[in-house]
N, C-alpha and C positions, 0 to 999 in steps of 0.2 A: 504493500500500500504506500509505504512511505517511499516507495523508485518512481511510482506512479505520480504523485504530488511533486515528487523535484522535476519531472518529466513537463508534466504540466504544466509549471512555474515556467522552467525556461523555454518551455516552445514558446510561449506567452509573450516572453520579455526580447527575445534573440532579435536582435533585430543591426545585427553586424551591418555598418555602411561606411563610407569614405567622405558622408555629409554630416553639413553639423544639424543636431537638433535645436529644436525649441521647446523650453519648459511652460506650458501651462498649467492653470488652475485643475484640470483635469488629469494633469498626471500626479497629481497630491494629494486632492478631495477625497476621503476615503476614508470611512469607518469600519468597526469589525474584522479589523485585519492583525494577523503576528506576524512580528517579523522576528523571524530566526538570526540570533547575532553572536558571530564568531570573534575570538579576538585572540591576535598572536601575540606570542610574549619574544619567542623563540628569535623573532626577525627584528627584533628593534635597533638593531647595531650595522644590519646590512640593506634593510628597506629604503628607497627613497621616493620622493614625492616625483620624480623627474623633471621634464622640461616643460614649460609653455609656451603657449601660442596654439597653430593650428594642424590638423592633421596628426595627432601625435597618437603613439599607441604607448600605455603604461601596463607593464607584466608583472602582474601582480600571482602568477599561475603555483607559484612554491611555497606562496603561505599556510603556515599550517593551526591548526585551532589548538590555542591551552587551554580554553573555557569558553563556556558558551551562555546565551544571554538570550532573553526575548526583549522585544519593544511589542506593546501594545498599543490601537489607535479603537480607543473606546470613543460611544458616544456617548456626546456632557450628561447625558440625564443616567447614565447608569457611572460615573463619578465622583467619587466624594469633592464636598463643596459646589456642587452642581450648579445652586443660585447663587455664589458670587457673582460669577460669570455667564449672564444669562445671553448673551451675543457671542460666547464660543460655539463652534459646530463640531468640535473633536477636541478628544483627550491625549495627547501622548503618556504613556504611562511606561515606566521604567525605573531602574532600579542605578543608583550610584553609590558606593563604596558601601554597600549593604543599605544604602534610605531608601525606600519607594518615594517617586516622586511623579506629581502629574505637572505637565502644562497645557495650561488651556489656549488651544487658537485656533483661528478663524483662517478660512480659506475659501476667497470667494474670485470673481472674475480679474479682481484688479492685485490683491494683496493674500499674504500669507503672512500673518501676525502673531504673537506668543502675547496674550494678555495676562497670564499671572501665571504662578508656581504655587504647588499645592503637596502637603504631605499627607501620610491618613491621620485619617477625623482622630482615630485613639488619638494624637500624640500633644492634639490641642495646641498646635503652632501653626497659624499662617489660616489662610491663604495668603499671597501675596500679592498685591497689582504691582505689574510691572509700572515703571514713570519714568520717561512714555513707553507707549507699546515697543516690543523689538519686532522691526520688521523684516522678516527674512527673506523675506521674495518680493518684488512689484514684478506683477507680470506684464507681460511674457517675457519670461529670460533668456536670453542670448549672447551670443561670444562678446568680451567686453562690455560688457553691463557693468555697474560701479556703483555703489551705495555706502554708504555710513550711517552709525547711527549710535546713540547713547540709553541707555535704562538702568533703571535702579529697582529695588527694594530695599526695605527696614524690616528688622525685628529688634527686640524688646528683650533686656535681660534684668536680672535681679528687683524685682519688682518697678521695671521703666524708668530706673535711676541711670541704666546707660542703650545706648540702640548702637546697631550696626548696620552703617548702613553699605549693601553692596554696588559697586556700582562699575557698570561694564561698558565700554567705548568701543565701538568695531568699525573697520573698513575692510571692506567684502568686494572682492571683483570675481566676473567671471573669466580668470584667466588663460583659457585652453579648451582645444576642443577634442573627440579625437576617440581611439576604443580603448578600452577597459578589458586588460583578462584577467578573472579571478578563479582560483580554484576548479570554481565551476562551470563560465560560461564568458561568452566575449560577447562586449556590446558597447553600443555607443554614448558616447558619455558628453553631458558639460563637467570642466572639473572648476567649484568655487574657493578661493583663498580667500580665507575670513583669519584676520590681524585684528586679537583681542588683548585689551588693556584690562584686568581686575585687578578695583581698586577697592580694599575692603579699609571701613573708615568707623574706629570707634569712637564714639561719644558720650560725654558725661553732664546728667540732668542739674544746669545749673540755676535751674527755679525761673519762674512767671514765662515759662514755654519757649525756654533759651536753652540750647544744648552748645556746650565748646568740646571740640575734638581732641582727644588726648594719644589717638595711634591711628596712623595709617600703613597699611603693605599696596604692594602693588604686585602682578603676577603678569607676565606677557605671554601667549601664546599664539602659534599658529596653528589655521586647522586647514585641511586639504580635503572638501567633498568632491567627491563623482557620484553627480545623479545622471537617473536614467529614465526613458519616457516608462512611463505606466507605472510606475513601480511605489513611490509615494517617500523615499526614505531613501539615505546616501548608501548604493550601493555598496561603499567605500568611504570608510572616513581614515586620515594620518592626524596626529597631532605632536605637535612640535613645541619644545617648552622653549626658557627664555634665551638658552642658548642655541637655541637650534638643532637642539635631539629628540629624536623619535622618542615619543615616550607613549606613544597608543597605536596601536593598529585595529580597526575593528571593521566586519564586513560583513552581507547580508548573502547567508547562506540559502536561505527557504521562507517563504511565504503563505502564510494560511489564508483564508475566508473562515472567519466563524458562521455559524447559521444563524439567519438571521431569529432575532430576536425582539417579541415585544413590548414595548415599554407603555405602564398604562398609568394615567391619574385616573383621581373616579371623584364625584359628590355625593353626599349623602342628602335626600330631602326624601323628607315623611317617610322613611326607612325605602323609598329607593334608591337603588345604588346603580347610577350613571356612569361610564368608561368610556373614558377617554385614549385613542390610539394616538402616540405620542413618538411611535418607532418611526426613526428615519428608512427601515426598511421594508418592503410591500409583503404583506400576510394575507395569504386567500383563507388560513384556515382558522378560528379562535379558540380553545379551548378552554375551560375551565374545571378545576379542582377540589 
């Protein structure tokens, strides 16, 4: 079953050519989907990001998995924090240095947005709004496209005597164009370099809604995506610390569809009970239990 599902995936996706694509709103939009995620440890000393510009191929074919991960792209109403963000349409949900974390964004014809960062409900921290939004895409994406852009959040320590606030500066081009082979499959790629500044800034409550900053760090990174039409998520990511070493490789092995699933509110009045279908996806059948 599972030769069949990788089978499937890349007939799907193969789409090997010597043209550049174009990223739209449609090859992102997408709920109810996992994404299977490999990450090599073994190659961080001989990996590189290669060259840019146009026509390029990067061979990524000898990597090999330490561990492995999912991404999930839930929709907001099955979410923890659901009604912070009532203008997200998708959840990424994933997992870092052991924290589950959600962020909520919108992806519509013009923009693909990250509006806040969410842990689970147990842990009674956050949501967060991002300020401003980070915007990760203005469509339609293409060779040389160029963006920047800044956001923040705050959290709250020792009873809001002190906040941290984080705050991240990026300049994102699309640098190259060209195919991608990985493990698995060869296909054609945009690849974007995003050149990030974190600036984590503590501060101390010095009364009548006055906070003075007593530490600041700063962290640079670079990251190297290769996205690919249909697919929704960096076929490939590299990430590069402040000197300039590989310090991640991660890549997307396999691809599900969960079934759909659906999502209901209901009212109660004079003991009928009204339902509401609320599932972004089409159900011919309804049962109940």
């Amino acid at each position: 079953m599972k030769k069949n599902l990788l089978l499937i995936f890349y007939c799907l996706l193969f789409n090997v050519t010597n043209g550049q694509i174009t990223l739209t709103e449609t090859d992102i939009k997408q709920t109810g989907v996992i994404f299977k995620i490999a990450y090599d440890t073994l190659n961080l000393g001989t990996a590189t990001h290669g060259n840019s510009g146009v026509s390029q191929t990067w061979d990524f074919s000898t990597l090999v998995p330490s561990f492995n991960d999912e991404v999930r792209i839930l929709n907001r109403k099955t979410a923890p924090y659901n009604n912070k963000f009532p203008d997200a349409n998708a959840v990424m949900a994933w997992n870092e240095n052991n924290t589950p974390l959600y962020a909520f964004v919108k992806v519509d014809s013009n923009y693909f947005i990250n509006q806040g960062i969410g842990f689970p409900e147990d842990w009674n921290y956050g949501p967060f709004d991002l300020v401003p939004q980070d915007t990760i895409f203005s469509f339609p994406v293409n060779y040389l496209d160029t963006w920047s852009g800044k956001y923040a959040y705050e959290t709250y320590q020792n009873g809001d005597t002190l906040k941290t606030k984080y705050t991240t500066v990026k300049y994102d081009t699309v640098d190259a164009w060209g195919n991608i082979i990985t493990p698995d499959t060869t296909l054609s790629a945009l690849r974007v370099k995003s050149v990030e500044y974190k600036y984590d800034t503590v501060f101390y409550n010095i009364g009548g809604g006055n906070w003075a900053p007593i530490q600041t760090s700063l962290l640079k990174e670079t990251k190297y995506d290769w996205w690919v039409k249909d697919l929704g998520y960096p076929i490939l990511e590299l990430t590069l610390d402040s000197i300039g070493s590989l310090s991640e490789i991660k890549y997307v092995t396999n691809k599900f569809s969960n079934v759909p699933m659906p999502y209901f509110g209901y009212d109660v009045n004079n003991m009928d009970v009204q339902f509401h279908d609320s599932t972004v996806n089409t159900a011919n059948v309804y049962l109940w239990y």
